[in-house]
C-alpha positions as CSV (number, residue, x, y, z in Angstrom):
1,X,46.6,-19.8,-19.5
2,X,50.2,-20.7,-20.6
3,X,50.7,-24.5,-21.2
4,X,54.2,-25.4,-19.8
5,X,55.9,-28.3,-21.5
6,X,57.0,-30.9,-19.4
7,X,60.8,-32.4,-19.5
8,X,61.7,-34.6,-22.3
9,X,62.4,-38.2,-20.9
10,X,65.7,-38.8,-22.2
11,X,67.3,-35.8,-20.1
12,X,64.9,-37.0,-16.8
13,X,66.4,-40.6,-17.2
14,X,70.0,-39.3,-17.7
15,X,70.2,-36.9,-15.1
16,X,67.6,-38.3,-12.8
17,X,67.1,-42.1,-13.4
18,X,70.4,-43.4,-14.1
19,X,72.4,-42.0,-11.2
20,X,70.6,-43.7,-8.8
21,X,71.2,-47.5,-10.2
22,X,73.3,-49.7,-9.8
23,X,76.0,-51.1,-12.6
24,X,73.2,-54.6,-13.7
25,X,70.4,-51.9,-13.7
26,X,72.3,-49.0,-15.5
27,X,73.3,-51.6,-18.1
28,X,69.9,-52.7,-18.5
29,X,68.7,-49.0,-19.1
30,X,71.4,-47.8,-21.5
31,X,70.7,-50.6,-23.2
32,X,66.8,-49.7,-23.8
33,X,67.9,-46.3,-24.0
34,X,69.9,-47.3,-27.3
35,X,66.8,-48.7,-28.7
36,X,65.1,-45.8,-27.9
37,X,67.6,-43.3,-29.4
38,X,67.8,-45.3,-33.1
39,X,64.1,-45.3,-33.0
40,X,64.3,-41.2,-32.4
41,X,65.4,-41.1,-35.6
42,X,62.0,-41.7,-37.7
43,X,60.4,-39.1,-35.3
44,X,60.4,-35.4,-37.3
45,X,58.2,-33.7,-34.9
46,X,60.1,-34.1,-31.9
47,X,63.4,-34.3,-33.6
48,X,62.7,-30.3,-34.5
49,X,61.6,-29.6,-31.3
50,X,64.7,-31.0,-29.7
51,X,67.2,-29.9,-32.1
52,X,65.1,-26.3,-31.8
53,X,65.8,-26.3,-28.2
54,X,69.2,-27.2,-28.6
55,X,70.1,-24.8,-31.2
56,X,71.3,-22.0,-28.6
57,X,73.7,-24.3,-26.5
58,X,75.1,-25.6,-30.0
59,X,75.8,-22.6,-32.0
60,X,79.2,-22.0,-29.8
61,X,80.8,-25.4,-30.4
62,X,80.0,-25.8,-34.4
63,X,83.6,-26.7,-34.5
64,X,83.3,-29.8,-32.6
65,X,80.4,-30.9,-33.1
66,X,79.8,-33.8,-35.4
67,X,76.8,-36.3,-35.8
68,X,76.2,-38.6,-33.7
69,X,76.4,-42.5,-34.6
70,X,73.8,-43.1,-31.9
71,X,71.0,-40.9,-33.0
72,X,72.2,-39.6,-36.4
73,X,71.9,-35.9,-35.2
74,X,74.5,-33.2,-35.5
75,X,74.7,-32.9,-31.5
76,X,77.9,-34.7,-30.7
77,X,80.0,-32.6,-29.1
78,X,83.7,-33.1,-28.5
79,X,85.7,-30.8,-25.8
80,X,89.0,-30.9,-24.4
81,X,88.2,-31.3,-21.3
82,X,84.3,-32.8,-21.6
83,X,84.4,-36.7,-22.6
84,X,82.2,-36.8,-25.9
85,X,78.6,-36.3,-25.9
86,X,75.4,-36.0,-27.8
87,X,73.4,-33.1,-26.4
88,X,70.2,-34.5,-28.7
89,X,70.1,-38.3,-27.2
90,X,72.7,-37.8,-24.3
91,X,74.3,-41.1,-25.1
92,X,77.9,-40.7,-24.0
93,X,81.1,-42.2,-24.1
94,X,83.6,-43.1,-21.8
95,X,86.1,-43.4,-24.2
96,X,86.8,-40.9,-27.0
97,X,88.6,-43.5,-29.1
98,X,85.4,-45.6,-28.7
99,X,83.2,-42.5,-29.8
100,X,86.2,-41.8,-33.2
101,X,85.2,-45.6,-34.0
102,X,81.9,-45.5,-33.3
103,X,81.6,-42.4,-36.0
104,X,84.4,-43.3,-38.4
105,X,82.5,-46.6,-39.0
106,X,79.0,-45.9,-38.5
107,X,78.6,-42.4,-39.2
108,X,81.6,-42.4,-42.4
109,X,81.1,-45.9,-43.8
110,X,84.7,-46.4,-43.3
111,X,85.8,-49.3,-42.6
112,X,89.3,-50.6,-42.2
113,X,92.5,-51.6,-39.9
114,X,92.2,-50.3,-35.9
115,X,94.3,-47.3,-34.9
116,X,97.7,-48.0,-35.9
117,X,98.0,-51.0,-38.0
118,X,97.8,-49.6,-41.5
119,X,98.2,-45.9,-43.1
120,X,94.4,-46.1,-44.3
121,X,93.0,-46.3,-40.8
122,X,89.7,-44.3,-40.1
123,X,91.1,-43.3,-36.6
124,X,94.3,-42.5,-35.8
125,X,96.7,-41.5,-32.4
126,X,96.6,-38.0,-31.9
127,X,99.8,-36.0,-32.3
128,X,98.5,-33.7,-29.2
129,X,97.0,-36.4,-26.6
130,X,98.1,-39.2,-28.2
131,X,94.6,-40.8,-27.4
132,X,93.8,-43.4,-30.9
133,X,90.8,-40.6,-31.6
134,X,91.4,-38.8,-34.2
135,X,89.5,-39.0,-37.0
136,X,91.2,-38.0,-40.6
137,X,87.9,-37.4,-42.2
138,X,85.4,-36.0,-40.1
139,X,82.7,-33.5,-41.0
140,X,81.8,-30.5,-38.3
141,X,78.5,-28.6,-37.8
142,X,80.8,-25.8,-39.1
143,X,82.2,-27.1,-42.1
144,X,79.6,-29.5,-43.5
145,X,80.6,-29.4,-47.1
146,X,84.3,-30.4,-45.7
147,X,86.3,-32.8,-44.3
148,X,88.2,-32.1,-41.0
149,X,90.9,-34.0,-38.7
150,X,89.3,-34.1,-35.3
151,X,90.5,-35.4,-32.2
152,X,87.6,-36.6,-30.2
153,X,89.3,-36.6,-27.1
154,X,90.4,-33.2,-27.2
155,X,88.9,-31.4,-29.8
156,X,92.0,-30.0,-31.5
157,X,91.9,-29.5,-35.3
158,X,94.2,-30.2,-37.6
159,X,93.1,-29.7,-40.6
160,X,95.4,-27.2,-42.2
161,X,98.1,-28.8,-40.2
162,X,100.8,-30.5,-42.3
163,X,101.0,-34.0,-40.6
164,X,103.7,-35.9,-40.9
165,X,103.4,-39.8,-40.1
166,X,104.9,-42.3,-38.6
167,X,107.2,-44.3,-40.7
168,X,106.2,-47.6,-38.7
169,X,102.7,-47.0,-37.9
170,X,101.8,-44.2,-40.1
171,X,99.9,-42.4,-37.2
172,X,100.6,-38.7,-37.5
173,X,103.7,-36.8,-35.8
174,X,103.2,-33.5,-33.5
175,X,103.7,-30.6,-35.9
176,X,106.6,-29.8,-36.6
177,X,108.5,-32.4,-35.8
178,X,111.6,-34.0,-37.2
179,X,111.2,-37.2,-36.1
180,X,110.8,-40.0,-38.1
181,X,109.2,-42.4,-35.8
182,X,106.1,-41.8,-33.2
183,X,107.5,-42.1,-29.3
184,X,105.8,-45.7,-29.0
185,X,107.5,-46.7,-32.3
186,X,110.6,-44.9,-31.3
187,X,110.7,-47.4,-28.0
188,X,110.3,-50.1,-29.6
189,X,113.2,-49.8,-32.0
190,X,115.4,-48.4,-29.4
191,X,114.1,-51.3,-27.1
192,X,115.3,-54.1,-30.2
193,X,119.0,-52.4,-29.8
């Protein structure tokens, strides 16, 4: 006799549960489900057997995948055209700048001024979406022993890029450019003219 295993919970109430409630009820359930996830944390056993039955899925996105500052596994995965989510705990963000926060200060200990107040800024506007998500000093699945600059709104690296920065709000420039100023910056001083 083969023993089947049955479905983990987390993917039943994801897929299954949540869909069906309404916004009070969904609320109340992610908010459980938060609980739920930090407390995955202390559990080894089923933390192998997860990340076991994830390893497959994972192995093609190494590049943008980082760990997650809900569970603290390395199964958040950014795409360009995905919104970012943890394939361990399936917590997942609406918003990728929320998600480059959320890791920057949880995950990196960084803390600091929001996207575009100060050079030193965990998270920054990204010179090819231009969504405040991209993190100057995150670490990938890939590249563990290294730091990368991720956009986790659209996955693109630019970690060998030479970034130029703003000269108002520091945020980085699209490569290659000649400009001294971001376009929002840019408005601005042309709109003070």
């Amino acid at each position: 006799m083969i023993a089947s295993r049955s479905p983990p919970l987390l993917p039943f109430i994801t897929e299954h549960l949540l869909p069906g409630l309404d916004e009070p009820q969904a609320a109340a359930v992610e908010q459980t489900l938060t609980l739920v996830r930090s407390q995955l944390r202390g559990t080894e056993s089923y933390l192998k057997t997860r990340m076991d039955d994830l390893r497959a899925e994972l192995i093609a996105v190494t590049a943008a995948t980082v760990v997650c500052p809900e569970c603290a596994q390395h199964a958040l995965v950014l795409g360009d055209k995905d919104l970012p989510a943890c394939r361990f705990c399936l917590k997942s963000w609406d918003d990728p700048s929320v998600a480059a926060a959320e890791y920057a200060w949880i995950v990196l200990g960084q803390d600091g001024p929001a996207p575009g107040e100060d050079e030193d800024a965990p998270v920054r506007a990204c010179p090819n979406c231009s969504t405040n998500a991209l993190v100057m000093e995150a670490v990938t699945v890939a590249a563990p022993d290294e730091t990368a600059t991720l956009c986790f709104a659209c996955a693109e690296d630019y970690t060998d890029a030479d970034l130029v920065l703003c000269q108002d709000c520091s945020d980085p420039l699209p490569e290659g450019s000649q400009e001294l100023l971001c376009s929002g910056c840019s408005s601005i001083a042309f709109g003070r003219m």
